[in-house]
N, C-alpha and C positions, 0 to 999 in steps of 0.2 A: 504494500500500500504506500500509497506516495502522496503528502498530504503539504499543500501551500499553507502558508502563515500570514496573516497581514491583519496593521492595528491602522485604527482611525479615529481620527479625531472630527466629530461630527459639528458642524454649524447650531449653533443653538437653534432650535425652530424646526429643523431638519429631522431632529429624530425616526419620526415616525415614518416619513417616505424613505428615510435610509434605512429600517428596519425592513419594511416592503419592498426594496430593489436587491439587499444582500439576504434576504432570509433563503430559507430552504425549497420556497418557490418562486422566488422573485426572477429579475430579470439577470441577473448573473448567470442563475441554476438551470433557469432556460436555454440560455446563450450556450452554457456546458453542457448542458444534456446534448447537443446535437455531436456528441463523441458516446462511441459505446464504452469508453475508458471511465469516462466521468462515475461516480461513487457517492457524490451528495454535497452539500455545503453545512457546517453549523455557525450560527451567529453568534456572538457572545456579548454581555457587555460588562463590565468592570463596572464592578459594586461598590469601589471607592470612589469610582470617578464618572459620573454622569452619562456623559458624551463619548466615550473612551469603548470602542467595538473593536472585536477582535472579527476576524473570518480565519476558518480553514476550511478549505475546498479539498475532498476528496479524490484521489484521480489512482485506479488501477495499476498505472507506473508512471515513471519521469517519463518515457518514452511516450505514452497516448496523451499525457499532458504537454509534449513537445509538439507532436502531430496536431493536435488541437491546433494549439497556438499557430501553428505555421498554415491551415487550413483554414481557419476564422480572423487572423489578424484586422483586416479591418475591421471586421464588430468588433472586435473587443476592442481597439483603440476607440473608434467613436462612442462605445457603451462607458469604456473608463473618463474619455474625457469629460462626458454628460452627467457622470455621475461623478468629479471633481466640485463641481459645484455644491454637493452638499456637505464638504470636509473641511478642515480648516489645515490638516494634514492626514496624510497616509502613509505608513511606510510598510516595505516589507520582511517579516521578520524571519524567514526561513524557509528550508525545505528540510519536510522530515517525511525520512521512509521506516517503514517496519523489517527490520530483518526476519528473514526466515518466511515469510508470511507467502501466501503465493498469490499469482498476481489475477486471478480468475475471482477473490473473492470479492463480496459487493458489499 
């Protein structure tokens, strides 16, 4: 399993549509579902800090999330940049895979 990381710092006001565009159905999950690699998104938010979202996207391996990316680049640029608007930053904080794990599971 091969699993992206990334923290956000949300616009005051924003919340709620940036809840609805990063959640488990929104329009990221969307965007990703159309790879049979893709595995799910979960959204987080930090309990000390308001505004402060985590994401990690699922993806069967580095490899189908490479494929992705190089097959859909323009939506996901025009989808990241449209959804820039509702963060005051973003960064990204990792890749983590599961060793041992095989890469058929969902």
């Amino acid at each position: 399993m091969f699993v992206n990381l990334w923290e956000f710092h949300v616009k005051s006001g924003m919340e709620q549509m940036f809840e609805k565009v990063y959640g488990a159905t929104g329009d990221w999950a969307s965007l990703f579902g159309k790879s049979p690699g893709y595995r799910g998104s979960r959204l987080v938010q930090d309990v000390a800090g308001g505004r402060r979202y985590f994401t990690l996207d699922y993806w069967a391996s580095r490899g189908e999330f490479e494929a992705f990316c190089k097959e859909n680049e323009a939506a996901y640029t025009e989808l990241d940049k449209w959804c820039g608007s509702m963060t005051d930053s973003e960064r990204h904080l990792g890749e983590i895979e599961t060793p041992g794990e095989s890469s058929h599971e969902s």
